[in-house]
KEMI-457551 format. One line per field, with one value per residue (C-alpha): x negated, y negated, z negated. Coordinates in steps of 0.25 Angstrom, whole numbers, plus 5000, padded with zeros to 4 digits. Layout:
X = [X_...]
Y = [Y_...]
Z = [Z_...]
//
This chain:
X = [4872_4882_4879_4886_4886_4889_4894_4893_4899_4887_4897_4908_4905_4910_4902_4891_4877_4880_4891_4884_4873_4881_4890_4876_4869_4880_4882_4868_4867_4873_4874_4865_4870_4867_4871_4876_4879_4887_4891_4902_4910_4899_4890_4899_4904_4889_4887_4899_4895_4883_4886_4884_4888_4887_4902_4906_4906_4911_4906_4916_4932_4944_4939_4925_4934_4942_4930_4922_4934_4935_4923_4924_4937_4930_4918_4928_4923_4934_4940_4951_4942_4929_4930_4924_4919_4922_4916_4926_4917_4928_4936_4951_4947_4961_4959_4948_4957_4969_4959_4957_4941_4932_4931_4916_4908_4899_4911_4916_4903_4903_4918_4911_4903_4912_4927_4937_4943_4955_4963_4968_4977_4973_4980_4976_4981_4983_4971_4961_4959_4960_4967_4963_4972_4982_4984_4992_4998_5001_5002_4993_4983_4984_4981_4969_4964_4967_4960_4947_4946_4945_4940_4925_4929_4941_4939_4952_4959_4959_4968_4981_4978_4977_4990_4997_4991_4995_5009_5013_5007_5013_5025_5025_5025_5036_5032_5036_5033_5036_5034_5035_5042_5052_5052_5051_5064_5070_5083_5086_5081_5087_5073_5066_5052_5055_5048_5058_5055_5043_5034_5025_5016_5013_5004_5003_4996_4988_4984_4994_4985_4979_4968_4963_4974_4986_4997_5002_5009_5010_5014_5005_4996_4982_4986_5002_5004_5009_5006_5015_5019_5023_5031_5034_5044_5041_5039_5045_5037_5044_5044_5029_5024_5033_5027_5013_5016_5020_5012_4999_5009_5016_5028_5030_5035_5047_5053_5062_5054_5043_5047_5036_5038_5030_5025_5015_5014_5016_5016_5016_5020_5023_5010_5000_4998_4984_4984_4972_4970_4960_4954_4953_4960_4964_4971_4983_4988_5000_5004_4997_5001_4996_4997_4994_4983_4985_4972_4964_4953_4948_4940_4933_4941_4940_4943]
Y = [4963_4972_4988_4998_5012_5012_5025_5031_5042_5048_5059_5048_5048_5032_5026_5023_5017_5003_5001_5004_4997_4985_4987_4991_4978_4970_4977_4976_4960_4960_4971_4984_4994_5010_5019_5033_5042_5052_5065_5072_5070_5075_5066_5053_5060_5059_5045_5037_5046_5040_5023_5018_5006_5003_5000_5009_5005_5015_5013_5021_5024_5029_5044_5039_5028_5042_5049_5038_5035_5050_5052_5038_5045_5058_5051_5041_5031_5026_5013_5002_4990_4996_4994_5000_4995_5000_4999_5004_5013_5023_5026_5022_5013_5012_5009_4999_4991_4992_4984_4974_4979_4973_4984_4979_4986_4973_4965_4977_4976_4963_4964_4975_4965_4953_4959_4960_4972_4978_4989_5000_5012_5029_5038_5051_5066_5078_5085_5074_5067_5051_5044_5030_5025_5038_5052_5059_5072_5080_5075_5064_5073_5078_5066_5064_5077_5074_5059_5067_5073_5059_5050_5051_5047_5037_5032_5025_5028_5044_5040_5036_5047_5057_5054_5054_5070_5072_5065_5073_5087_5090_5095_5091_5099_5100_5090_5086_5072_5067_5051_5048_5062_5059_5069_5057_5053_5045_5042_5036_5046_5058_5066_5070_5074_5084_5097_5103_5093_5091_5081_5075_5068_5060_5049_5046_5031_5021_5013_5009_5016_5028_5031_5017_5007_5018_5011_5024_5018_5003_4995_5004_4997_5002_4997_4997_5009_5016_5026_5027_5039_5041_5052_5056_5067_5063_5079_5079_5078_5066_5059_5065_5057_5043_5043_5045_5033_5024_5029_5018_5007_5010_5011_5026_5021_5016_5030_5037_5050_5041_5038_5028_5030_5024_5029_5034_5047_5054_5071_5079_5096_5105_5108_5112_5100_5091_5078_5069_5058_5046_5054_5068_5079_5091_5102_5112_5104_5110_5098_5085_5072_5058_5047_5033_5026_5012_5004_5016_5009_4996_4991_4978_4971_4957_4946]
Z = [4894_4897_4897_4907_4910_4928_4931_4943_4951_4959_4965_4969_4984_4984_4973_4984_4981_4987_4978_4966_4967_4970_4957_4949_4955_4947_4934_4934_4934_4921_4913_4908_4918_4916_4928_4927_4939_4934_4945_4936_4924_4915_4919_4918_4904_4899_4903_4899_4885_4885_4889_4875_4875_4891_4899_4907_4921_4933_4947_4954_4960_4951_4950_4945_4934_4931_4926_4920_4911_4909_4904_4895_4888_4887_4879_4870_4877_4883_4876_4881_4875_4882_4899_4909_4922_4935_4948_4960_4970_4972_4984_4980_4967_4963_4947_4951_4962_4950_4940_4952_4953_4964_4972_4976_4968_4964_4961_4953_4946_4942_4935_4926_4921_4918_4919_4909_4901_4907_4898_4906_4903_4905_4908_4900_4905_4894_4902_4895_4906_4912_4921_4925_4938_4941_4944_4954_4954_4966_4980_4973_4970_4984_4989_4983_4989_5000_5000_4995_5009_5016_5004_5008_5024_5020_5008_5000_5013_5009_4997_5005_5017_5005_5000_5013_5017_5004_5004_5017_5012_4998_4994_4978_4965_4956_4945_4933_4930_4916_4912_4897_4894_4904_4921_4931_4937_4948_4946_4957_4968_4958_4956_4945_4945_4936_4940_4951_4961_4970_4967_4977_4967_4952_4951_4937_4938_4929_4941_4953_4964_4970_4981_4984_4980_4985_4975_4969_4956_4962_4950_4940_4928_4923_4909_4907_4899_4908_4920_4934_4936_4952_4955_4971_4976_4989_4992_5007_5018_5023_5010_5006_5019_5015_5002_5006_5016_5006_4995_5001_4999_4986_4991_4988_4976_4983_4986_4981_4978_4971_4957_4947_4931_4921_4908_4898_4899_4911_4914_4926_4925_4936_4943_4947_4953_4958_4952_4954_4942_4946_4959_4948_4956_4947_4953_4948_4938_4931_4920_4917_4908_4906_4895_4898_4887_4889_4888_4886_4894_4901_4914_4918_4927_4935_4926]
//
């Protein structure tokens, strides 16, 4: 019989009762299942540390996946060969709708048990921390902000409303955005974002979506090699309100202020800037940089 370690977020406001009994109700039907409801980082730290040889299984959204993984990487326990499970309770569930997981929490459940590996690439910062689906750096991180005020009265509809008050209320940083060694360029459109020009936003993404399925990165892949760096100039306050209106449908990437480059390893200087990294906002940022590790990790998915 399979043994698992379910953790549980008791602070996440959408990881409801109903929902995790239902998931529960069928991991229990065929597998030894072990419960921790962990309040802070601390606490999850101490129990994937202490799983033994249980799975870990993660009953939650994106920022719960975040800091379960985070704490799996902290304790060494984080291994491509090893999967994890996860249950999507979250609000946007963007990296569990990327995997094609049942968003019912029972049906969720049930793939933990009989699903199949699926390797997936990380995306690690030289702060020591993990990225799992994308993080985004200014007006990205200001919509974030802003989706928190509504997120408890709206749910995934406080993602896109987010972006649009942010879109039409931030004037951009000057940003250098450097992929593989190389200042983001379009050639075309004859800008650079090299630092003396206004940047509305970075998304550096693993997973093609943001905010409940918003397609940031449209043709991103969890396990290419390679993160999608989006780069917008859309800085105007004409062009700020266009990019917010097509941003929902992924045609922002269409414009000639947006630019899309792929690579391994990506850097961001010129703040201080927010950025948000799986739900994670941190504030006054002056420089970050990522590296993609392919395979680094793997979840259940459908067969």
């Amino acid at each position: 019989m399979q043994r698992l370690l379910v953790v549980v977020n008791r602070a996440a406001g959408t990881t409801d009762d109903e929902s995790v009994q239902a998931a529960l109700t069928v991991l229990r039907s065929g597998a030894d299942v072990t419960v921790a409801a962990t309040a802070d980082a601390d606490e999850l730290r101490r129990a994937v540390a202490g799983r033994g040889d249980r799975r870990l299984v993660i009953l939650g959204g994106d920022g719960s996946v975040h800091a379960a993984i985070s704490a799996l990487d902290a304790t060494g326990g984080l291994h491509g060969e090893d999967p994890v499970g996860i249950i999507p309770l979250g609000t946007g569930n963007d990296l569990g709708q990327a995997l094609g997981l049942p968003l019912d929490p029972s049906q969720s459940a049930a793939v933990v048990l009989d699903g199949i590996p699926r390797p997936l690439d990380l995306a690690r910062d030289d702060a020591g921390g993990v990225v799992v689906n994308a993080v985004h750096v200014g007006a990205g991180a200001r919509a974030a902000a802003e989706a928190a005020r509504f997120k408890d009265r709206l749910g995934a509809v406080a993602y896109p409303l987010g972006a649009v008050i942010a879109g039409v209320s931030t004037a951009g940083w000057g940003l250098r955005v450097e992929v593989d060694g190389r200042v983001v360029e379009h050639d075309a459109a004859g800008w650079a974002a090299d630092g003396d020009t206004p940047v509305l936003m970075a998304a550096v993404c693993n997973g093609p979506t943001i905010g409940g399925a918003t397609p940031m990165a449209p043709d991103a892949s969890l396990d290419d090699g390679l993160l999608d760096v989006v780069v917008s100039l859309a800085t105007g306050p004409v062009a700020r309100a266009a990019f917010a209106a097509a941003l929902p449908s992924g045609r922002h990437v269409e414009r000639d202020d947006v630019l899309v480059v792929r690579g391994r390893e990506v850097a961001v200087t010129g703040g201080p800037v927010d950025l948000v990294a799986d739900g994670d906002v941190e504030e006054g940022v002056n420089a970050r940089a990522w590296r993609v590790q392919r395979s680094a990790w793997s979840v259940l998915v459908p067969r």
